[in-house]
mmCIF file of the N, C-alpha and C atoms, coordinates in Angstrom:
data_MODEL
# 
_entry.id   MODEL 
# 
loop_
_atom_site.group_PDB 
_atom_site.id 
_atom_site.type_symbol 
_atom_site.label_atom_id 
_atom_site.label_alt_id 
_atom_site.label_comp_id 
_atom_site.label_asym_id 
_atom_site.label_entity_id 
_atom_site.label_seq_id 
_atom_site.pdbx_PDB_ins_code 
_atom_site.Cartn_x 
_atom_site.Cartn_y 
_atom_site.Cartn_z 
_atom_site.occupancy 
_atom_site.B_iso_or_equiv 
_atom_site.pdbx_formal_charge 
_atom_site.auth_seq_id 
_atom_site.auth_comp_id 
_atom_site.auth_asym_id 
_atom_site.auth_atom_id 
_atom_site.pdbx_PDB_model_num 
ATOM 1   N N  . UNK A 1 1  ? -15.536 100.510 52.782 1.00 0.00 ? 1  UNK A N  1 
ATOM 2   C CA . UNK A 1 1  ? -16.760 100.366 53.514 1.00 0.00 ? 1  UNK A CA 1 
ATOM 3   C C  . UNK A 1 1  ? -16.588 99.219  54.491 1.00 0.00 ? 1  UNK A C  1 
ATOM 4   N N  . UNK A 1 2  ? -16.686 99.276  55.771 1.00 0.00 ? 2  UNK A N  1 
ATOM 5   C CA . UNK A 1 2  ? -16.900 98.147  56.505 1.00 0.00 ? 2  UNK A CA 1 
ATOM 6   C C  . UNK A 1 2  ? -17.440 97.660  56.930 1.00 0.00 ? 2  UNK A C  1 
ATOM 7   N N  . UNK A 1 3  ? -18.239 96.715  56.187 1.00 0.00 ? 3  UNK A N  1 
ATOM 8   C CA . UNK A 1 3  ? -19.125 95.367  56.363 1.00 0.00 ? 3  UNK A CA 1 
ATOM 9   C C  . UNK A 1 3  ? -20.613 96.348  56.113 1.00 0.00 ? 3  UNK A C  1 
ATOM 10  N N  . UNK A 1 4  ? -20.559 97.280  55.574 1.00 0.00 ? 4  UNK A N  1 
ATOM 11  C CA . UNK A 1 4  ? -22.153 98.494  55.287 1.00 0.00 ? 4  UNK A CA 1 
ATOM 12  C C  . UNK A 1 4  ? -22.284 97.918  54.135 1.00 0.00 ? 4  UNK A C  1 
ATOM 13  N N  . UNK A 1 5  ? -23.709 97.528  53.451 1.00 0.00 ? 5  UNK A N  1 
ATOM 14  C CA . UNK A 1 5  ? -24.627 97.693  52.653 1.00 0.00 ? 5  UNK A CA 1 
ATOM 15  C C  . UNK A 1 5  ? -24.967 98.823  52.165 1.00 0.00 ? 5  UNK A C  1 
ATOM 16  N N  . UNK A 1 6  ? -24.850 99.482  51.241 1.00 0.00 ? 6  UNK A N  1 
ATOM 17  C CA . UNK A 1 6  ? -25.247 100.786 50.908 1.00 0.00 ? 6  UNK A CA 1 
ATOM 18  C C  . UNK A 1 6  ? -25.787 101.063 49.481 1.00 0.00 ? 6  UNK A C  1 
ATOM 19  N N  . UNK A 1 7  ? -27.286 100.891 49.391 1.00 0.00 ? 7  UNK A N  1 
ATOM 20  C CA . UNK A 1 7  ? -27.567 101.120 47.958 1.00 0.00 ? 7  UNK A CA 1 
ATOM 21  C C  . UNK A 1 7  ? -27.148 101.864 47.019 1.00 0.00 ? 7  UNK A C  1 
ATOM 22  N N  . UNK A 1 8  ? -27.787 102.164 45.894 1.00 0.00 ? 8  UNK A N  1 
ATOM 23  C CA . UNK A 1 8  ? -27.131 103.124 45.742 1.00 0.00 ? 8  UNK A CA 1 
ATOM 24  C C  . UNK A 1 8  ? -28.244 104.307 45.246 1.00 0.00 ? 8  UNK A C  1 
ATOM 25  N N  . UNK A 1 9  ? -28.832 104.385 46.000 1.00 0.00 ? 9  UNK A N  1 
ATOM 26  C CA . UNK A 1 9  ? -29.553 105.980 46.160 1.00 0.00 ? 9  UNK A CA 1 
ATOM 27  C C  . UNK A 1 9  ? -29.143 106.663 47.010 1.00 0.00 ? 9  UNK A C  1 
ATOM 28  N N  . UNK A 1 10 ? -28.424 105.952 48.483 1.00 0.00 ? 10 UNK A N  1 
ATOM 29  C CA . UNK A 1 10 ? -27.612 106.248 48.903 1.00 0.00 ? 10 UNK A CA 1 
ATOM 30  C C  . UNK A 1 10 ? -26.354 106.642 48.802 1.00 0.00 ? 10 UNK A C  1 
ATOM 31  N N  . UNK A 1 11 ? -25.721 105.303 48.074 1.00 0.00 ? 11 UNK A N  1 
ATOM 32  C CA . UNK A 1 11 ? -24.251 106.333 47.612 1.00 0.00 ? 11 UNK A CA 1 
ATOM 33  C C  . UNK A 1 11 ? -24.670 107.501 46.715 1.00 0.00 ? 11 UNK A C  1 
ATOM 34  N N  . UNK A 1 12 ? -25.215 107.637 46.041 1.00 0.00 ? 12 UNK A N  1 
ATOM 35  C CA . UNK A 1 12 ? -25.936 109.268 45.257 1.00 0.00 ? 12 UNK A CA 1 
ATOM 36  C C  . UNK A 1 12 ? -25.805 109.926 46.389 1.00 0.00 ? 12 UNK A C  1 
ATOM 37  N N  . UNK A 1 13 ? -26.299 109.912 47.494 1.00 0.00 ? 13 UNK A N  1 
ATOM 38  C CA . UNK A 1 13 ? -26.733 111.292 48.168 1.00 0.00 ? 13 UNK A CA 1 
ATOM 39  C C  . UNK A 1 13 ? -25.333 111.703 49.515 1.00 0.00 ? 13 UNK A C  1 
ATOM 40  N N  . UNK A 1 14 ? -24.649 110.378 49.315 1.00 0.00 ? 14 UNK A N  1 
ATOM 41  C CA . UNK A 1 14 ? -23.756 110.926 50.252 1.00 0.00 ? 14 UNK A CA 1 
ATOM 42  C C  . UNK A 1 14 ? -22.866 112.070 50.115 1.00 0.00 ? 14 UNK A C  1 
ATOM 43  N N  . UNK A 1 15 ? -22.322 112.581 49.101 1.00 0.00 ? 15 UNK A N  1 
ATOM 44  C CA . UNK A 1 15 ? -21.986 113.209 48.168 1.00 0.00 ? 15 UNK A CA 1 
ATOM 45  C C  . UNK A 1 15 ? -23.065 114.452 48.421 1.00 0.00 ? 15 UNK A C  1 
ATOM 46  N N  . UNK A 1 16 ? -24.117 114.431 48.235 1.00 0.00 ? 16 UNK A N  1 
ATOM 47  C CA . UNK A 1 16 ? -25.009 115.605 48.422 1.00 0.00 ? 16 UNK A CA 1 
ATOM 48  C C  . UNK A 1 16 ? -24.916 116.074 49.965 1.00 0.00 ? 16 UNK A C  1 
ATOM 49  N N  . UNK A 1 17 ? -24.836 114.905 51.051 1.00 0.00 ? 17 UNK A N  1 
ATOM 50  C CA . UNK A 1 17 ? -24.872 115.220 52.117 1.00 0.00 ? 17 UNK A CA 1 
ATOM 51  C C  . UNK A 1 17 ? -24.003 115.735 53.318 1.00 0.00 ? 17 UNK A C  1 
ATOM 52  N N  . UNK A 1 18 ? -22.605 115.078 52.159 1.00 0.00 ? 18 UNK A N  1 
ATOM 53  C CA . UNK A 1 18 ? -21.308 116.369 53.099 1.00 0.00 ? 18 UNK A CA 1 
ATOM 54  C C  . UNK A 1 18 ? -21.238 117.597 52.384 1.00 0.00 ? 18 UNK A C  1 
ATOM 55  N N  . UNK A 1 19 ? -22.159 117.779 50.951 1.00 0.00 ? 19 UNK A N  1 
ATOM 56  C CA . UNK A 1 19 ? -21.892 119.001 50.536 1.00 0.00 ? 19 UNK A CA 1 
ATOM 57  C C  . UNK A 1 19 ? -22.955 119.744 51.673 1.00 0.00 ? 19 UNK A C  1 
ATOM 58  N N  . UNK A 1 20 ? -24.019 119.614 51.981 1.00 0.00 ? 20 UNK A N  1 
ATOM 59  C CA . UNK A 1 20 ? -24.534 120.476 52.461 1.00 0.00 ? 20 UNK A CA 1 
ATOM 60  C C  . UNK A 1 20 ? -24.363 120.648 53.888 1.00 0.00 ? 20 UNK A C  1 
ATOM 61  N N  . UNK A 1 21 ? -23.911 119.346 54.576 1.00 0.00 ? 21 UNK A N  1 
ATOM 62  C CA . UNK A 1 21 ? -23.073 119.942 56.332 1.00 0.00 ? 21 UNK A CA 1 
ATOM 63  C C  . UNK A 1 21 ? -22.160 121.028 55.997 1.00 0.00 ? 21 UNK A C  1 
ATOM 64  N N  . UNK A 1 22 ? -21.172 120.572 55.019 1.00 0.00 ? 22 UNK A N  1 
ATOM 65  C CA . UNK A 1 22 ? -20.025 121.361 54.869 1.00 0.00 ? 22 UNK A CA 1 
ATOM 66  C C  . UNK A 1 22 ? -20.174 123.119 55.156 1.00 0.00 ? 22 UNK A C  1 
ATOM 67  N N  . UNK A 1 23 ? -21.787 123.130 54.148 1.00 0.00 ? 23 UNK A N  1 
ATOM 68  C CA . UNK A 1 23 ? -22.070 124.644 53.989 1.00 0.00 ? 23 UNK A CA 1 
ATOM 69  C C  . UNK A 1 23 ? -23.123 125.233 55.072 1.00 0.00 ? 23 UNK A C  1 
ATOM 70  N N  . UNK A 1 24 ? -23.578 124.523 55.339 1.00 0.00 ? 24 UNK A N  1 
ATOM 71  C CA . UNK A 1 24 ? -24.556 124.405 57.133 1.00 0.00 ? 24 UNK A CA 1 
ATOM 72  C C  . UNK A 1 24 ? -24.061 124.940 58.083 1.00 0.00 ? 24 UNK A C  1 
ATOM 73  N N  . UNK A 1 25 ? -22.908 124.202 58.004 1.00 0.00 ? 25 UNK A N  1 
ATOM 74  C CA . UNK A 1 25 ? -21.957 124.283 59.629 1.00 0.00 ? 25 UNK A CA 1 
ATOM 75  C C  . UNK A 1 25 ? -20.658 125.263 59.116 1.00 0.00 ? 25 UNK A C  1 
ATOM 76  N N  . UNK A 1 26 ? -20.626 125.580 57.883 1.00 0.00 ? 26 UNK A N  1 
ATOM 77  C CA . UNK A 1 26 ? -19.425 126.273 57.998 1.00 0.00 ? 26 UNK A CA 1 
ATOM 78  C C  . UNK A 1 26 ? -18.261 125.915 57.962 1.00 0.00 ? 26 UNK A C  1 
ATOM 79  N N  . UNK A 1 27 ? -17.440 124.453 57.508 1.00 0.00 ? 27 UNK A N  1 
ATOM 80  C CA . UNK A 1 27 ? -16.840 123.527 57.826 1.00 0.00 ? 27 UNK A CA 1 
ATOM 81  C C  . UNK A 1 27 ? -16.333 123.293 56.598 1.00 0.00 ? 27 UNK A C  1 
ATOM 82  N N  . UNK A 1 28 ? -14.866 122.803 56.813 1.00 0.00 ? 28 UNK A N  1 
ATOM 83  C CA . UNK A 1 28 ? -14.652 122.628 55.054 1.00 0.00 ? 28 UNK A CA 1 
ATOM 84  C C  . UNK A 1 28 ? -15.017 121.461 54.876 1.00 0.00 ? 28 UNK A C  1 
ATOM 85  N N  . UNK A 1 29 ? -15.443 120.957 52.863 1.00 0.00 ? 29 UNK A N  1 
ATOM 86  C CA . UNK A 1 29 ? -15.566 119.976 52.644 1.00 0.00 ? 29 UNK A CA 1 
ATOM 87  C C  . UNK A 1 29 ? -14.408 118.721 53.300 1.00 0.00 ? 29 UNK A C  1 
ATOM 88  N N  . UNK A 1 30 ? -13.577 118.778 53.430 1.00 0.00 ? 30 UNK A N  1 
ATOM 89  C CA . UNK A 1 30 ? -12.620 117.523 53.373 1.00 0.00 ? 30 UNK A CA 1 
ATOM 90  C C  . UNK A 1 30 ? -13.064 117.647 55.196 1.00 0.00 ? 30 UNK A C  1 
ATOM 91  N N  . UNK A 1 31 ? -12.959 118.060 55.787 1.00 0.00 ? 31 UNK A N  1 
ATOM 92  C CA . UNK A 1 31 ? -13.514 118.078 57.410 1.00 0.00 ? 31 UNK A CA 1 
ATOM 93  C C  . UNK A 1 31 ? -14.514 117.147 57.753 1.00 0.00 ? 31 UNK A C  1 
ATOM 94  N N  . UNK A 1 32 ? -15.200 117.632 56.251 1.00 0.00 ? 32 UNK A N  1 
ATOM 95  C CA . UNK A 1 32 ? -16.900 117.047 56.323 1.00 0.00 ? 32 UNK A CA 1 
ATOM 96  C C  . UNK A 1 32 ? -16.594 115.731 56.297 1.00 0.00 ? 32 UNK A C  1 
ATOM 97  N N  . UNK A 1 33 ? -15.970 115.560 54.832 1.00 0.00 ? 33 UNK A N  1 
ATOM 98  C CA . UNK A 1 33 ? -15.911 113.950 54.581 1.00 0.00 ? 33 UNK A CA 1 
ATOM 99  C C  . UNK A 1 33 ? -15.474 113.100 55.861 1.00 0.00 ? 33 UNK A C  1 
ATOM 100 N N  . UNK A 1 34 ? -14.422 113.620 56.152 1.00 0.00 ? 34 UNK A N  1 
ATOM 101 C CA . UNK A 1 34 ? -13.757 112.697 57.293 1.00 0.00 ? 34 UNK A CA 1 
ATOM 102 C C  . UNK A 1 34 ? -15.107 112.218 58.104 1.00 0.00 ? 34 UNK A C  1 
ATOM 103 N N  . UNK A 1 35 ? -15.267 113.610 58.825 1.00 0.00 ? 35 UNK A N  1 
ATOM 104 C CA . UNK A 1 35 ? -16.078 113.103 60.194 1.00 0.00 ? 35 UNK A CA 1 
ATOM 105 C C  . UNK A 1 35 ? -17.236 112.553 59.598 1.00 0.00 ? 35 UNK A C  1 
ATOM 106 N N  . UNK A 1 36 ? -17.553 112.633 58.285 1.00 0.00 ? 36 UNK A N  1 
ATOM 107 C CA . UNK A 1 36 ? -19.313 111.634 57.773 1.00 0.00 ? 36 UNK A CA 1 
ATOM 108 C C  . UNK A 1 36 ? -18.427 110.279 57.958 1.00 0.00 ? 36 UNK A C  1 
ATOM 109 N N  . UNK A 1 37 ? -17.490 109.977 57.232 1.00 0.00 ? 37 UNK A N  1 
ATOM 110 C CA . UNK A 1 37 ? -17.000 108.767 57.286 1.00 0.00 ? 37 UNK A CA 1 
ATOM 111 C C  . UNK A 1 37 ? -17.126 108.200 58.874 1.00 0.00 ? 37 UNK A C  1 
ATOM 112 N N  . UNK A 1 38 ? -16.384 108.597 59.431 1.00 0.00 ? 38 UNK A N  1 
ATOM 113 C CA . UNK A 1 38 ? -15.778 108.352 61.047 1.00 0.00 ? 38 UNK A CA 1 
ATOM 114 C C  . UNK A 1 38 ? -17.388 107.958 61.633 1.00 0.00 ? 38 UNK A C  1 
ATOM 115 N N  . UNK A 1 39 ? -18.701 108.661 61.400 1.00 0.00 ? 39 UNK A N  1 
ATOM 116 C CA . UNK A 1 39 ? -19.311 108.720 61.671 1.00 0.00 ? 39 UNK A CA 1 
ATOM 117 C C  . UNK A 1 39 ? -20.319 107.630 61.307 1.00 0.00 ? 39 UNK A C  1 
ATOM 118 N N  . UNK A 1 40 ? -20.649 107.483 60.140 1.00 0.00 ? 40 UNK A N  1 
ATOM 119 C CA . UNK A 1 40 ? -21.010 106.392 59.378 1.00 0.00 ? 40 UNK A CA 1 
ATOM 120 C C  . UNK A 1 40 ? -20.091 105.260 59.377 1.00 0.00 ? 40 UNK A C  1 
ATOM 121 N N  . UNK A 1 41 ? -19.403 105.310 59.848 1.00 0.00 ? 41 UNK A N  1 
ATOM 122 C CA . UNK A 1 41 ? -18.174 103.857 60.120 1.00 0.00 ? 41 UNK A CA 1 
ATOM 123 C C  . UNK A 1 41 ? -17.803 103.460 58.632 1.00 0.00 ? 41 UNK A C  1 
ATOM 124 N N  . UNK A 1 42 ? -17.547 104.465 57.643 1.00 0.00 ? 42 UNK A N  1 
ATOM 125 C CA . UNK A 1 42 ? -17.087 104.275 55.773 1.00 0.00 ? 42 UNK A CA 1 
ATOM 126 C C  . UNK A 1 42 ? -15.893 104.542 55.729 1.00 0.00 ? 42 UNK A C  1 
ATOM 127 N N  . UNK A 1 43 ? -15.319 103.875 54.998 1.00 0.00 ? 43 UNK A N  1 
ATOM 128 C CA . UNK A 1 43 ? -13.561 104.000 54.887 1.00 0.00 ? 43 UNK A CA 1 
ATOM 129 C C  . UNK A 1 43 ? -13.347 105.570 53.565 1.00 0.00 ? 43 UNK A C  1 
ATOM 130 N N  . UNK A 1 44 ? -12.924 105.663 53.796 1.00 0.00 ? 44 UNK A N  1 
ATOM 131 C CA . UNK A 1 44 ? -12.491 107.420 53.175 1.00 0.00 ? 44 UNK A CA 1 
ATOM 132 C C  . UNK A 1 44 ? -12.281 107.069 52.074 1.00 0.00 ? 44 UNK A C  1 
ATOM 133 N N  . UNK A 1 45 ? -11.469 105.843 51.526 1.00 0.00 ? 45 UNK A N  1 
ATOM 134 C CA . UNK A 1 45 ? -11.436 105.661 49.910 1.00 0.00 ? 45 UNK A CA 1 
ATOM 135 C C  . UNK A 1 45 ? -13.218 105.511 49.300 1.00 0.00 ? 45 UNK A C  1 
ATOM 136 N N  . UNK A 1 46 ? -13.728 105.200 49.699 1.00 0.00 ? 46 UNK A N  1 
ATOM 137 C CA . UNK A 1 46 ? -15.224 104.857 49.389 1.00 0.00 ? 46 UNK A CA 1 
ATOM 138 C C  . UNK A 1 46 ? -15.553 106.642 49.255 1.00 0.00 ? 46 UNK A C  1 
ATOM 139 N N  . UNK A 1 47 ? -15.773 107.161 50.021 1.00 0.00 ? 47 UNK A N  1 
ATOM 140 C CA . UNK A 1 47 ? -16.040 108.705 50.124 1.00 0.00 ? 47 UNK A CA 1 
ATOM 141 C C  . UNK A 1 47 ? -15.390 109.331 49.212 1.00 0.00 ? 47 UNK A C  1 
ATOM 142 N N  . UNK A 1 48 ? -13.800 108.734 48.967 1.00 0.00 ? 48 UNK A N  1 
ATOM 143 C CA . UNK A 1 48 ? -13.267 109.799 47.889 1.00 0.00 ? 48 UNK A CA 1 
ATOM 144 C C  . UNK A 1 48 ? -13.931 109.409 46.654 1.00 0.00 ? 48 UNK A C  1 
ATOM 145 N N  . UNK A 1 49 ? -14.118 108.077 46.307 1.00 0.00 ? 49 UNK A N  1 
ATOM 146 C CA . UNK A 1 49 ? -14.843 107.597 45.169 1.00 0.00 ? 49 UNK A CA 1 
ATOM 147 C C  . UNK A 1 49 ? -15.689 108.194 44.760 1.00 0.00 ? 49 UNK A C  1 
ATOM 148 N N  . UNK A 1 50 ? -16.753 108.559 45.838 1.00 0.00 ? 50 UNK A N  1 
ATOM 149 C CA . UNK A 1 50 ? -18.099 109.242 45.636 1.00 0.00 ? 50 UNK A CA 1 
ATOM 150 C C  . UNK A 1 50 ? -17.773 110.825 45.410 1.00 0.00 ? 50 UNK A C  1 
ATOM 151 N N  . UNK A 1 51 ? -16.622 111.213 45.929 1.00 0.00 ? 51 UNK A N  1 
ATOM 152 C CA . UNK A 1 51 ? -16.856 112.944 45.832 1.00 0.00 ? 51 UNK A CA 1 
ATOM 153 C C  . UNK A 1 51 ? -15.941 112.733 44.066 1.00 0.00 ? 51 UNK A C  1 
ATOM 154 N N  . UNK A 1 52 ? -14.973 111.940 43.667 1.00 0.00 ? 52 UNK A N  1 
ATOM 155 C CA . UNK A 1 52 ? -14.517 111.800 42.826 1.00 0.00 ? 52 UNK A CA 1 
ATOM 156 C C  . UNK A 1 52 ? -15.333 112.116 41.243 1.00 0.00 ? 52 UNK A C  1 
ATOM 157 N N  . UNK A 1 53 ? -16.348 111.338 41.757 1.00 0.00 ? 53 UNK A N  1 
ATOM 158 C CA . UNK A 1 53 ? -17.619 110.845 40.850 1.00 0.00 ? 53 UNK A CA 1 
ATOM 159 C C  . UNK A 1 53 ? -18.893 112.129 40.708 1.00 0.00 ? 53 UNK A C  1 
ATOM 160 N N  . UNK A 1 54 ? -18.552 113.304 41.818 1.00 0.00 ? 54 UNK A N  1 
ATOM 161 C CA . UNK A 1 54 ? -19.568 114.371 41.872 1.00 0.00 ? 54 UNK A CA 1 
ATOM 162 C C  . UNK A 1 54 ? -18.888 115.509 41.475 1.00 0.00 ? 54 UNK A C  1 
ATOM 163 N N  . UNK A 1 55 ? -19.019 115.486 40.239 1.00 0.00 ? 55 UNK A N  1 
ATOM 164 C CA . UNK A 1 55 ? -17.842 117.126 39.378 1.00 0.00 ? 55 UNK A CA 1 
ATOM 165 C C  . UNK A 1 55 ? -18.240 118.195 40.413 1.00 0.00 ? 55 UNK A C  1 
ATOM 166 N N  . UNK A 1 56 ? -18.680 118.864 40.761 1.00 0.00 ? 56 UNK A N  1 
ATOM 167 C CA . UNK A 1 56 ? -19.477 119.828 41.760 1.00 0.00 ? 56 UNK A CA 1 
ATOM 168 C C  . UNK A 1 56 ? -18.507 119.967 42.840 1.00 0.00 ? 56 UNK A C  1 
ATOM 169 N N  . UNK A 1 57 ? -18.679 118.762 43.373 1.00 0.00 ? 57 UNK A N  1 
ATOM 170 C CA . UNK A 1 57 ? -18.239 118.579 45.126 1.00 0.00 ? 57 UNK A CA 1 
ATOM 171 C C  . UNK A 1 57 ? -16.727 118.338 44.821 1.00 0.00 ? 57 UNK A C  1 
ATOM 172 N N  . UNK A 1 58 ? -16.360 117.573 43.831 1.00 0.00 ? 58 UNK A N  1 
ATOM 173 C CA . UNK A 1 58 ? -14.952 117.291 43.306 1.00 0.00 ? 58 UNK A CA 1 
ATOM 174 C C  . UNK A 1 58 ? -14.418 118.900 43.239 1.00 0.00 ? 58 UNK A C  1 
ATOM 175 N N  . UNK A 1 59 ? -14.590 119.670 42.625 1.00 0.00 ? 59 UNK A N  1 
ATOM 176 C CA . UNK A 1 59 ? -14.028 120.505 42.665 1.00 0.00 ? 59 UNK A CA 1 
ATOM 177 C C  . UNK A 1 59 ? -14.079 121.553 43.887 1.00 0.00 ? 59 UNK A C  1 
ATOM 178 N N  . UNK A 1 60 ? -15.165 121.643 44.579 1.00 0.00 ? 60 UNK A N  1 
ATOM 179 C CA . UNK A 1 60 ? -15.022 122.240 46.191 1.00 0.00 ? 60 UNK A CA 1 
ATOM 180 C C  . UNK A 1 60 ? -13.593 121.719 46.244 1.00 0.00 ? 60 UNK A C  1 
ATOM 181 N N  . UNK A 1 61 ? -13.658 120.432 46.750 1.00 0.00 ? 61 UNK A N  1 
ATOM 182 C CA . UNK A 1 61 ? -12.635 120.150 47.657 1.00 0.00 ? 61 UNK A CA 1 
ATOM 183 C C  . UNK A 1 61 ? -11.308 119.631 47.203 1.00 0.00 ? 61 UNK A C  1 
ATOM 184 N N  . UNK A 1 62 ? -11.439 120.083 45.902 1.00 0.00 ? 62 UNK A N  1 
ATOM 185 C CA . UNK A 1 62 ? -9.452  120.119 44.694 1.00 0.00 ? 62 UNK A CA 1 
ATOM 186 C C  . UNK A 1 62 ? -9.627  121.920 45.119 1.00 0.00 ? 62 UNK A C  1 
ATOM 187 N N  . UNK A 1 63 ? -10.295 122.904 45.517 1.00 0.00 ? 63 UNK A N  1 
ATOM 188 C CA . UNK A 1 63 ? -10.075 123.873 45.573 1.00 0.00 ? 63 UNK A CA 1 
ATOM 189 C C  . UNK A 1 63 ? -9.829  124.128 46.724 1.00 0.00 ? 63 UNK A C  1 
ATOM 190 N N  . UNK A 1 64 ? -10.193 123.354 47.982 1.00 0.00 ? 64 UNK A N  1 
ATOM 191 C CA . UNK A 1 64 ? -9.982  123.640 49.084 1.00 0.00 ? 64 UNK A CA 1 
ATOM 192 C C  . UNK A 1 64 ? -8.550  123.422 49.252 1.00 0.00 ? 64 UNK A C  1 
ATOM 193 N N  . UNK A 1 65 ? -8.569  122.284 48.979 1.00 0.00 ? 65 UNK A N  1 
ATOM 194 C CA . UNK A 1 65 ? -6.973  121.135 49.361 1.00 0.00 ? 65 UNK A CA 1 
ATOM 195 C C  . UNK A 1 65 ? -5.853  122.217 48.540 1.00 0.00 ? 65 UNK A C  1 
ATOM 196 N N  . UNK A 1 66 ? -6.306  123.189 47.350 1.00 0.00 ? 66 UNK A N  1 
ATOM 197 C CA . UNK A 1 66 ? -4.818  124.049 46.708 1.00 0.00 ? 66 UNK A CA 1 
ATOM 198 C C  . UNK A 1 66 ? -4.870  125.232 47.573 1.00 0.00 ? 66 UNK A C  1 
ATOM 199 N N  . UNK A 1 67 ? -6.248  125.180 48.402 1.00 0.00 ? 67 UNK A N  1 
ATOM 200 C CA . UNK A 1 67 ? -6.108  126.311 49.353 1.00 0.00 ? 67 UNK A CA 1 
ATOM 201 C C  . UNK A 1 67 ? -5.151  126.522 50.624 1.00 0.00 ? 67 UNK A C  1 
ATOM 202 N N  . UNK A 1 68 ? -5.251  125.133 50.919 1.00 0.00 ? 68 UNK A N  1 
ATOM 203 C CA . UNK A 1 68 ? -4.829  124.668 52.076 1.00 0.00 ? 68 UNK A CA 1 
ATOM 204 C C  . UNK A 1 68 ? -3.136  124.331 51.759 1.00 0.00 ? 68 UNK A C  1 
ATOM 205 N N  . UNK A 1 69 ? -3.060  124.549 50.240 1.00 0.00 ? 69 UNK A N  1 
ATOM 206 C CA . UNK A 1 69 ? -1.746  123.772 50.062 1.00 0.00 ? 69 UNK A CA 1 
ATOM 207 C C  . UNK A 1 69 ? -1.389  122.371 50.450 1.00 0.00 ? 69 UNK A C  1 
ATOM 208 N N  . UNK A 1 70 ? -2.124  121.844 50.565 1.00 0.00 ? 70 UNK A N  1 
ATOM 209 C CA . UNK A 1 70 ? -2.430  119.715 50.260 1.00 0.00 ? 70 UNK A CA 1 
ATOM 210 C C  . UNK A 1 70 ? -2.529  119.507 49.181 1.00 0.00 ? 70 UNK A C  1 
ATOM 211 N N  . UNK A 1 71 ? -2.635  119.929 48.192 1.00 0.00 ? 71 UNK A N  1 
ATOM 212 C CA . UNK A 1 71 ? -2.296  119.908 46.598 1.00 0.00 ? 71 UNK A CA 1 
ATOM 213 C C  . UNK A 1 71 ? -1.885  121.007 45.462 1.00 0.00 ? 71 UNK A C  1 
ATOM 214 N N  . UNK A 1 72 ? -0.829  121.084 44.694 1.00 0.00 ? 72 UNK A N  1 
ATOM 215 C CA . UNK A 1 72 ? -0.542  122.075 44.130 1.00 0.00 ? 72 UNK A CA 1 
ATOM 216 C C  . UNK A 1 72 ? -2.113  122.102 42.968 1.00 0.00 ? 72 UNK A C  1 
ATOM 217 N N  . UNK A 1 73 ? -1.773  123.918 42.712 1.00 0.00 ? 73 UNK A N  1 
ATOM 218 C CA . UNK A 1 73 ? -2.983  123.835 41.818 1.00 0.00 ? 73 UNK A CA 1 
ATOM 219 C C  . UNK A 1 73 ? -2.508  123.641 40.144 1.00 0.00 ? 73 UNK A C  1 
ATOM 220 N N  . UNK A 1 74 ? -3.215  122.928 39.503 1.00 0.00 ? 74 UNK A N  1 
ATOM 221 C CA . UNK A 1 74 ? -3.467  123.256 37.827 1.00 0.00 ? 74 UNK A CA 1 
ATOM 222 C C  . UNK A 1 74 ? -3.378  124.255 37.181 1.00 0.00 ? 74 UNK A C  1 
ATOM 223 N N  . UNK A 1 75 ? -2.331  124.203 36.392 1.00 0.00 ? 75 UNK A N  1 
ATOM 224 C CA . UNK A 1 75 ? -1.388  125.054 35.746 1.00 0.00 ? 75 UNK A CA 1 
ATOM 225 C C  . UNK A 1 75 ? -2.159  125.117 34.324 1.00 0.00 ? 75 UNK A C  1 
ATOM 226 N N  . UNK A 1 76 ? -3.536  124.227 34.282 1.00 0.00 ? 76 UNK A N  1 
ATOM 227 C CA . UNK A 1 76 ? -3.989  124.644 32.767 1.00 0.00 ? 76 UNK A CA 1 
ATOM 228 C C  . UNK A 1 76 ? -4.949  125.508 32.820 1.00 0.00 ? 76 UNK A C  1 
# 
């Protein structure tokens, strides 16, 4: 995060809020994150934290990334 204050009802909803651009616009999650970050001036480890922390959205985008082949998938 750089130099942002961010409560945390906020960090709660950021997480809610690239899930639903993502599906709005048609856009993949990890697309989303970036440009919310870039946009909100938030460093991407902060964002991964938060999607880390949202089982839901965590798995969108571990499913996107084995889609995309940016991560092999789970063999269990």
């Amino acid at each position: 995060m750089k130099g942002t204050l961010i409560n945390l009802e906020t960090f709660r909803n950021i997480g809610k809020k690239i899930e639903k651009i993502a599906e709005e616009n048609n856009v993949g999650y990890i697309e989303t994150a970036v440009d919310y970050c870039e946009k909100n001036n938030l460093e991407i480890d902060f964002v991964g934290e938060i999607i880390a922390q949202n089982p839901n959205l965590k798995a969108k985008v571990e499913y996107e990334a084995e889609t995309l082949r940016f991560m092999r998938k789970d063999k269990s």
